[in-house]
C-alpha positions as CSV (number, residue, x, y, z in Angstrom):
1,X,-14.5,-11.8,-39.0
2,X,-18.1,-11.7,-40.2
3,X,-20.9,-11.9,-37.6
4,X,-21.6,-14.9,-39.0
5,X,-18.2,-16.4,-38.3
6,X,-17.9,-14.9,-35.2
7,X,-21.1,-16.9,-34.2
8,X,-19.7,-19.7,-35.5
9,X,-17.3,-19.6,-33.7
10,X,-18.4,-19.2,-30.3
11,X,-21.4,-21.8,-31.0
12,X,-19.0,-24.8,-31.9
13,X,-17.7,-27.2,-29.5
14,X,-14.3,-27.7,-29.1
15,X,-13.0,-31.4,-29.5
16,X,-12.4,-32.1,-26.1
17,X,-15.4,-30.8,-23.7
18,X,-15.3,-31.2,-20.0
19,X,-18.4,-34.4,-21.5
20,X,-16.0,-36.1,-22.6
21,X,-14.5,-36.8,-19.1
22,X,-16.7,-35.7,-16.6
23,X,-20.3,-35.0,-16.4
24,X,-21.2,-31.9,-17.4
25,X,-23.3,-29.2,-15.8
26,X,-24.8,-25.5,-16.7
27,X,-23.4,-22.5,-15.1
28,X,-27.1,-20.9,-13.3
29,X,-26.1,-17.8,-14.4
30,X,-27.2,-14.8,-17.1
31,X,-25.0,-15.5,-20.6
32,X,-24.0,-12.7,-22.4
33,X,-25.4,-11.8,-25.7
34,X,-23.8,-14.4,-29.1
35,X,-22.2,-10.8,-30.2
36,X,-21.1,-9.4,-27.4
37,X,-17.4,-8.9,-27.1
38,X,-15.7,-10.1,-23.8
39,X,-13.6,-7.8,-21.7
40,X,-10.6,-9.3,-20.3
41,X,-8.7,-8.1,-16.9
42,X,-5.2,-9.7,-16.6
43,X,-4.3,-9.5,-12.6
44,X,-0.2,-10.3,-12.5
45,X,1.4,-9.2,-15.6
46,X,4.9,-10.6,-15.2
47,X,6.6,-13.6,-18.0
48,X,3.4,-16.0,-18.2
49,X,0.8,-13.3,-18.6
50,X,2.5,-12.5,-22.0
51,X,1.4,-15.0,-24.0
52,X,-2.4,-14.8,-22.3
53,X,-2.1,-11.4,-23.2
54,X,-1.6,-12.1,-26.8
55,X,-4.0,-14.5,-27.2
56,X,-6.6,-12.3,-26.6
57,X,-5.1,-9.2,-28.2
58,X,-5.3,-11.9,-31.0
59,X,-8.9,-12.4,-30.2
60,X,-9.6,-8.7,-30.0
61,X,-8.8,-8.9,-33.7
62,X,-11.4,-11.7,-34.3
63,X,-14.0,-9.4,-32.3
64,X,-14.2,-11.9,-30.2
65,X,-12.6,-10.5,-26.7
66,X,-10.9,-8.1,-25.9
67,X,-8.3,-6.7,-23.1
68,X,-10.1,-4.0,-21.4
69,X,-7.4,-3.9,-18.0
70,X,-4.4,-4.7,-16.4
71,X,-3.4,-5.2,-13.0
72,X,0.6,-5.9,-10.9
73,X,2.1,-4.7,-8.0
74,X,5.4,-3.8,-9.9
75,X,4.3,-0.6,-11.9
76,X,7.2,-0.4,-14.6
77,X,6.0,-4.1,-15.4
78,X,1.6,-2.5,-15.1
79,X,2.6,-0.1,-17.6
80,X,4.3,-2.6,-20.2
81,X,1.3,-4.5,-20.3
82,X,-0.6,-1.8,-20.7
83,X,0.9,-0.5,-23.9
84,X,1.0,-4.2,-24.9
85,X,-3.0,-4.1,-24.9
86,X,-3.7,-0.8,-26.1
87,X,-3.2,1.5,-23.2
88,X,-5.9,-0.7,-21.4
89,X,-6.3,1.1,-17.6
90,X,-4.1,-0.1,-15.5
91,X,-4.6,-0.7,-11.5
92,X,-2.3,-0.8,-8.4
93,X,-4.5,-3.5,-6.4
94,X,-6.4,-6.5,-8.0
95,X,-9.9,-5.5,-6.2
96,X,-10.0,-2.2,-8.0
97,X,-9.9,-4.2,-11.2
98,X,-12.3,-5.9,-9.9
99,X,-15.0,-3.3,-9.6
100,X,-14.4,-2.3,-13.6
101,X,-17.8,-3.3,-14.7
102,X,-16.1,-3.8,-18.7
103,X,-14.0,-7.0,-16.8
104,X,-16.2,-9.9,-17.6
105,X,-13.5,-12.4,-17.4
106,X,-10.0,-12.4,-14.7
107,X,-7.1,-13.9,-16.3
108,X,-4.9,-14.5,-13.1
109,X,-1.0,-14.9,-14.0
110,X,0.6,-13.8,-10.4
111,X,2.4,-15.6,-7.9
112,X,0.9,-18.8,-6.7
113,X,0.4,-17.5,-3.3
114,X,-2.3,-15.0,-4.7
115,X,-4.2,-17.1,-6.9
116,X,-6.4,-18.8,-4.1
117,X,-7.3,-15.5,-3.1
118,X,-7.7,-13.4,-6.6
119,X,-10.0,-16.3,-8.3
120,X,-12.4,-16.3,-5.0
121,X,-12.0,-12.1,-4.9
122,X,-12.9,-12.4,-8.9
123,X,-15.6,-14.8,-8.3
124,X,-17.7,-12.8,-6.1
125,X,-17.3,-9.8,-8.0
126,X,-19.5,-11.8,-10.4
127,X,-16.6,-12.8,-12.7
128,X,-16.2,-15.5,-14.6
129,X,-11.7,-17.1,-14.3
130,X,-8.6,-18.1,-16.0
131,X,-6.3,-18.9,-13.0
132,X,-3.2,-20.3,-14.2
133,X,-2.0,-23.8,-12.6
134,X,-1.1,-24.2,-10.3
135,X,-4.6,-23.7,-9.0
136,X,-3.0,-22.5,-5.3
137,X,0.1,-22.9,-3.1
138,X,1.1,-25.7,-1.5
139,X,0.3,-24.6,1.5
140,X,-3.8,-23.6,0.7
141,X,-5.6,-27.3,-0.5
142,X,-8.1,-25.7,2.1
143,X,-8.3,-22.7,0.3
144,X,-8.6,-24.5,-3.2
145,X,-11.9,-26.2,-1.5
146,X,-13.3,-22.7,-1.3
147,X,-12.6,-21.8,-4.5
148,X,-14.6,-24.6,-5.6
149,X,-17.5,-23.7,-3.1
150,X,-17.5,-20.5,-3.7
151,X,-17.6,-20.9,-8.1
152,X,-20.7,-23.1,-7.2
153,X,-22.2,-20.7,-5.2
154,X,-21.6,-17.7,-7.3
155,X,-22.6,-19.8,-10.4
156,X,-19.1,-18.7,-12.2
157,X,-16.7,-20.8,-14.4
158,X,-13.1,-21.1,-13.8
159,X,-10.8,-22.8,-16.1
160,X,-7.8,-24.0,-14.7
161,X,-4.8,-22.8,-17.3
162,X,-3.2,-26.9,-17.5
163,X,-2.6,-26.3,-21.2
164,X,-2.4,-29.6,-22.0
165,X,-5.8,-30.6,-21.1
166,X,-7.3,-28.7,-24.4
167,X,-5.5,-31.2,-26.5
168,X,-7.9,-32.9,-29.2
169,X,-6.7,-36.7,-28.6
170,X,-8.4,-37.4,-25.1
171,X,-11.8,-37.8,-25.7
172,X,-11.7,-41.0,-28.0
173,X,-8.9,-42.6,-24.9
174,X,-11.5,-41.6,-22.7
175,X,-14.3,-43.8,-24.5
176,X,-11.4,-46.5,-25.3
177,X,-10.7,-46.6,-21.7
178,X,-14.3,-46.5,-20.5
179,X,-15.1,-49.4,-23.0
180,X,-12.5,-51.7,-21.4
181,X,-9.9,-51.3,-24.2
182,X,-7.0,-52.0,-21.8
183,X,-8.9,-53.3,-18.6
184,X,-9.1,-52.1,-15.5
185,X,-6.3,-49.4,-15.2
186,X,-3.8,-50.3,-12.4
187,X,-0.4,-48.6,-13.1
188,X,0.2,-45.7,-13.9
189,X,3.7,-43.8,-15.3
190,X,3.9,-40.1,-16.2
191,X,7.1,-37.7,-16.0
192,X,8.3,-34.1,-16.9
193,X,12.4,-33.6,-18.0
194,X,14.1,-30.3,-18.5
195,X,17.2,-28.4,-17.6
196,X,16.4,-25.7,-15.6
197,X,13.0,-24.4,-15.3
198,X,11.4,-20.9,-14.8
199,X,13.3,-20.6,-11.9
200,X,17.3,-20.2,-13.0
201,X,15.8,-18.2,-16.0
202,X,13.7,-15.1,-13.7
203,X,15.8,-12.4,-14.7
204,X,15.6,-9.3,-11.9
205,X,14.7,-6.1,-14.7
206,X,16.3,-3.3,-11.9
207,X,18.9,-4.6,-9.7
208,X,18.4,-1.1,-7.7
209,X,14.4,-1.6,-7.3
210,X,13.2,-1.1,-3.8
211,X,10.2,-1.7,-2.0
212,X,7.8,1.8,-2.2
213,X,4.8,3.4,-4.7
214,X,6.2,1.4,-7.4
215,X,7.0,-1.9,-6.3
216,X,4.2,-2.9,-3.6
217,X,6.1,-5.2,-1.2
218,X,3.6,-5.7,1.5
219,X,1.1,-6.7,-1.3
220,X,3.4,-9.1,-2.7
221,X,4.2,-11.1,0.9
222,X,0.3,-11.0,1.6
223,X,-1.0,-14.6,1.9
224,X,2.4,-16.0,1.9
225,X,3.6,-17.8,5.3
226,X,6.2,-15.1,6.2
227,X,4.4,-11.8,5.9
228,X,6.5,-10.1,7.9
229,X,9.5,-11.0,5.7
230,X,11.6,-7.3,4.7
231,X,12.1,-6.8,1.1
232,X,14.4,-9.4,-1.0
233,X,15.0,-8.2,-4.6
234,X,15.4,-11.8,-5.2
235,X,12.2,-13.1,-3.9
236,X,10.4,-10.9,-5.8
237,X,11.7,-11.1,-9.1
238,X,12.4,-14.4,-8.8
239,X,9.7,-15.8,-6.5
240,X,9.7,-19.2,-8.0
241,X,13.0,-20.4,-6.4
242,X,11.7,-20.1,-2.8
243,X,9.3,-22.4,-0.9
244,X,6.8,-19.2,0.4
245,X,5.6,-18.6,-3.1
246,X,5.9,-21.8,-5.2
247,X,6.9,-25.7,-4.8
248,X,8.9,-26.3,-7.7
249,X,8.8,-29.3,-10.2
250,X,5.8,-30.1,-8.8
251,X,3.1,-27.9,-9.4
252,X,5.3,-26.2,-12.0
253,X,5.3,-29.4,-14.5
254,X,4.2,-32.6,-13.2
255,X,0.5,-30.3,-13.1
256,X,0.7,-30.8,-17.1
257,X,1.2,-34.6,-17.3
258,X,-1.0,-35.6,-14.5
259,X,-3.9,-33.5,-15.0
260,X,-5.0,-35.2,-18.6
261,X,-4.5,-38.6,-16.4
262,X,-6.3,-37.7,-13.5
263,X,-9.1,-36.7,-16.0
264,X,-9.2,-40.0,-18.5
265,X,-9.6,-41.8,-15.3
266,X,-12.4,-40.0,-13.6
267,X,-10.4,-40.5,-10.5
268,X,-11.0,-39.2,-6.7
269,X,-8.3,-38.0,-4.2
270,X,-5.7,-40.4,-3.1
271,X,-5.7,-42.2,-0.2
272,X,-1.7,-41.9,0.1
273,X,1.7,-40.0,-1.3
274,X,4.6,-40.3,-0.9
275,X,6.6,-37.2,-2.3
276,X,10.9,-37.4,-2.9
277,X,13.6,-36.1,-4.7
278,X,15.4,-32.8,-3.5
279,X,17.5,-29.7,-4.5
280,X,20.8,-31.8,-5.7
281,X,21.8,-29.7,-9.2
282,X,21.0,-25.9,-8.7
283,X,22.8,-23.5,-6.1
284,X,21.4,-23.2,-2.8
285,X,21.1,-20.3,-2.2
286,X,19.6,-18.6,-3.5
287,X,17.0,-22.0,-4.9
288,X,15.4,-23.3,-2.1
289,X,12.3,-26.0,-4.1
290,X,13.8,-29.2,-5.4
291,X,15.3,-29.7,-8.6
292,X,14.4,-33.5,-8.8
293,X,10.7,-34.4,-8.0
294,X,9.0,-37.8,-7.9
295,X,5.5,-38.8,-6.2
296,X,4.1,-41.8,-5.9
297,X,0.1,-41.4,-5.2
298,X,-1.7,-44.4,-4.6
299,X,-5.8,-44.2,-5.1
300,X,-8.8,-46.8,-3.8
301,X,-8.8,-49.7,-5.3
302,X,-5.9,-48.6,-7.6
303,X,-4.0,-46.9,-9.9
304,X,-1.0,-46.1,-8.7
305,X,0.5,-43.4,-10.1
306,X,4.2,-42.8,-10.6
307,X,5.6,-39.1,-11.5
308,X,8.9,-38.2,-11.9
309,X,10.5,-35.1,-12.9
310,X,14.3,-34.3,-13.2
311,X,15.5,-29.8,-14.1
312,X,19.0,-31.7,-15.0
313,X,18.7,-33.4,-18.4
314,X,16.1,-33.3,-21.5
315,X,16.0,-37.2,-22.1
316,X,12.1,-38.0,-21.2
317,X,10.1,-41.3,-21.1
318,X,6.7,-41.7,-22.2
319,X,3.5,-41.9,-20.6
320,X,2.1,-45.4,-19.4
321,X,-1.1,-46.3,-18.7
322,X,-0.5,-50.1,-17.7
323,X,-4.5,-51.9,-17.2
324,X,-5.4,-55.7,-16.6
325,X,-5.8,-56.2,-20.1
326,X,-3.4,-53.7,-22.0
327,X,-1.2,-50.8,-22.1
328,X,-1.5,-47.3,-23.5
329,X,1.7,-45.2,-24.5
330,X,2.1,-41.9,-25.4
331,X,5.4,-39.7,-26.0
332,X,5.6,-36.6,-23.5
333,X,8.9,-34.6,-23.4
334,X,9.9,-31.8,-22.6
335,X,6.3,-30.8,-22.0
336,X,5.9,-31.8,-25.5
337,X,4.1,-34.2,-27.6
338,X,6.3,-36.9,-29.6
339,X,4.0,-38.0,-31.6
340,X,6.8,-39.5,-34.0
341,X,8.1,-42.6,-32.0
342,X,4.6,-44.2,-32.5
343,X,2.9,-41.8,-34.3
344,X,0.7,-40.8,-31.5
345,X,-1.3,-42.7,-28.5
346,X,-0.5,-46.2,-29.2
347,X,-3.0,-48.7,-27.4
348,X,-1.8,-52.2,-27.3
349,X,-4.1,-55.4,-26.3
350,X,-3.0,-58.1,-23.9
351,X,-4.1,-61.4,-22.4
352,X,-3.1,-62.7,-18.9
353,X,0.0,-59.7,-19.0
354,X,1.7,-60.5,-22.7
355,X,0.6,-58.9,-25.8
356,X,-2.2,-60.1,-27.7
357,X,-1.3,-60.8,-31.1
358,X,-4.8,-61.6,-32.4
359,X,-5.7,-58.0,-31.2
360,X,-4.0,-55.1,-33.8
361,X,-2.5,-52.0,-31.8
362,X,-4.6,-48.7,-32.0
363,X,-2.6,-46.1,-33.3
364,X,-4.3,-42.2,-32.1
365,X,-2.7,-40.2,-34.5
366,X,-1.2,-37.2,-31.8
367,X,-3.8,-34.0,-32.0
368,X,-2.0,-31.1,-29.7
369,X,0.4,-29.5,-28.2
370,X,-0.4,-27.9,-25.1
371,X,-2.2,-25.1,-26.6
372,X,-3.2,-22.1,-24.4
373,X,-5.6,-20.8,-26.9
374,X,-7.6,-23.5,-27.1
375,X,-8.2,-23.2,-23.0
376,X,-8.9,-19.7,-24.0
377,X,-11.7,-20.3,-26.5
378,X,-13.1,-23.1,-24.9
379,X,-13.7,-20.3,-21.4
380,X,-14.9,-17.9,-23.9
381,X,-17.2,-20.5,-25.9
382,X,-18.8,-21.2,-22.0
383,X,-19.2,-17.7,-20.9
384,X,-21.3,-17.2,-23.9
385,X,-23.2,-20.6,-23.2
386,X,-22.4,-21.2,-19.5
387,X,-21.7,-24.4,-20.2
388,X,-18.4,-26.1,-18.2
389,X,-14.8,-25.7,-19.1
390,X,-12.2,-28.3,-20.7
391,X,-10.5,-27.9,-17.0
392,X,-13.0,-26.9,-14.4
393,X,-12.1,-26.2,-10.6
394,X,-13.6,-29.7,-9.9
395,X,-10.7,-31.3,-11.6
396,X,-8.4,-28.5,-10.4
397,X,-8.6,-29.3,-6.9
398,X,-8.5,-32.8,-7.3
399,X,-5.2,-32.8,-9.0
400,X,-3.9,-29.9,-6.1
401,X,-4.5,-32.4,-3.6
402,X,-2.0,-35.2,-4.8
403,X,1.0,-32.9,-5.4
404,X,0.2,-30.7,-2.5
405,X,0.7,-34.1,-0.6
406,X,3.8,-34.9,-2.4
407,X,5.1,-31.3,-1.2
408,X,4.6,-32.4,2.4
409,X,5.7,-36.1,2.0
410,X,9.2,-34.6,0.9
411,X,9.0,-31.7,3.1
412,X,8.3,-33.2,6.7
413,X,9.6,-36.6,5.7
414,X,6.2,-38.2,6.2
415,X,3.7,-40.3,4.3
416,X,0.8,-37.9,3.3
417,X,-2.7,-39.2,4.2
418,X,-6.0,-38.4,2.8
419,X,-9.1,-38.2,5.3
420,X,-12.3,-38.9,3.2
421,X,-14.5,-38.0,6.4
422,X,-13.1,-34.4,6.6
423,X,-11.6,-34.1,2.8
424,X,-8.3,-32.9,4.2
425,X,-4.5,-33.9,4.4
426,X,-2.8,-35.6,7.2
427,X,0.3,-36.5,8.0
428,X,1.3,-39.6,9.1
């Protein structure tokens, strides 16, 4: 790349901004210089960390970023990534990465018990964040809260790594929905199918690996409710079957098909949810979080909003946005886009609930796929410009809050309450 392309590059605005959905704001903080080259720190290097990692060892080609460290508590897996960057210099603990003045931006892939901790660790080192979804555990919607306050504070970005929400064909749904295209939204429909999930497919790289210099188990319990817990091979290779370090279907997937909606909406946190479903496919033990999810979360004045999720079979259904006055459609399975039933976001008129002939559909020809690299260049167009991200931690903890309560609904067999007064979670 050129200069001149490369400042092209970083000056353009991607299709969908965070103004396209939510009022912008400028990050009171220093930018860097339109040609300097972004250092990256990666904290948690294990399966999702590869493809961040070569997105910017893309990018490092492009002059654009580049990896400058690497961080895990599992050292075989530290030095992989390492070599995988260029021999960047690798640390045992994420707050010695942290002081590496070349780290300008924290990607953080680890478990989802750290990330609460990590991102507001990052943020007051004076870096700007990639945390991948979900944004915390189940457990920490305080903690999320903090994050928040603590990005304002600091004057730092974070991008929230929902993939989906850097796709190009929100914006103009956004201004159809704003206009009145389809009413007043009141119903809601959104779902994520598989078989299987991350889960059943968390291989375990040494069967004879054992806690010590190279495998830091007290680090890797830290934060989580059991602290205390000895050494499991199991939950540490595969940490996403168990309940102290992730949730399952829900923060897992239902995170990329809500988000987008919570965002076209402009919407608050919910007054209620009601979270079910339950581990019915998948041997227990060693899985302990559901393999069938589905939460209801009903918001002021409406929508409701419907999710379901089954780890058993592919066969999706499509997103419905059902208003007073229309309906909107679009294909999502699999996590994917299927853009060829209607040939993308179909927007359909009614009158008085029936389909309004006089009206013609609205056909949005599908524009993404869930692409990670757009999140990426979107957080490295806005450290340069300190403008906000595509998925900011204002959305991010808005859309924790909903399956966080779904969590607990299913959990503690209890309808999950939202107190506006305090802006926490009860149970009721």
């Amino acid at each position: 790349m050129t200069n001149s392309s490369r400042r092209q590059f970083l000056s353009q605005s991607s299709a969908l901004t965070a103004a396209a959905i939510a009022a912008p704001y400028i990050i009171a903080q220093e930018s860097k210089g339109a040609n300097d080259r972004i250092g990256v720190g990666f904290i948690g290097t294990g399966g999702r960390c590869n493809a961040h990692l070569g997105i910017i060892n893309k990018f490092k080609e492009a002059g654009i970023a580049q990896p400058v460290a690497v961080q895990d508590v599992y050292r075989p897996r530290l030095a992989t990534a390492s070599k995988k960057t260029g021999d960047t210099k690798m640390y045992d603990l994420h707050e010695e990465l942290l002081q590496d003045k070349n780290v300008d931006v924290v990607c953080i892939a680890s478990p989802d018990h750290h990330h609460a901790y990590q991102a507001i660790d990052a943020i007051n080192a004076g870096k700007d964040v990639f945390c991948e979804k979900p944004l915390v555990h189940w457990t920490q919607f305080e903690v999320a809260k903090e994050i928040e306050k603590t990005a304002k504070a600091k004057g730092r970005l974070v991008q929230v790594g929902t993939q989906h929400m850097a796709d190009d064909n929100y914006p103009q749904i956004a201004k159809l929905i704003k206009e009145g295209v389809i009413g007043k939204p009141m119903q809601i429909e959104c779902g994520y199918f598989r078989r299987g999930d991350w889960g059943e497919t968390m291989h375990i790289p040494d069967p004879n690996a054992k806690a010590g210099p190279d495998l830091n188990w007290e680090r890797f319990v830290k934060h989580s409710p059991d602290e205390k817990r000895p050494f499991d091979i199991s939950r540490f290779f595969q940490w996403r079957l168990y309940w102290d370090y992730a949730s399952g279907p829900s923060t897992d997937l239902l995170v990329h098909t809500y988000t987008p909606i919570f965002a076209l909406l402009g919407l608050d946190y919910p007054v209620r949810v009601f979270g079910g479903g339950g581990l019915f496919h998948y041997p227990s033990p060693p899985r302990e979080v559901p393999d069938q999810c589905n939460i209801i979360a009903d918001y002021k004045g409406g929508p409701s909003v419907v999710m379901t999720n089954s780890l058993s079979n592919y066969y999706g259904k499509d997103t419905v946005i059902r208003g007073t006055d229309g309906v909107i459609i679009w294909g999502m399975i699999q996590g994917r886009s299927d853009a060829s039933k209607y040939g993308g976001v179909r927007i359909v008129p009614w009158v008085n609930g029936k389909e309004d002939a006089s009206k013609p559909e609205i056909i949005i020809p599908w524009a993404g796929n869930g692409d990670t690299s757009k999140l990426w260049k979107n957080l490295l167009e806005c450290v340069k410009t300190r403008q906000e991200v595509m998925c900011p931690i204002s959305i991010g903890v808005k859309v924790q809050a909903p399956l966080s309560m779904g969590v607990l609904s299913h959990r503690e067999n209890k309808v999950a309450m939202f107190d506006f007064e305090k802006q926490s979670i009860v149970m009721s």
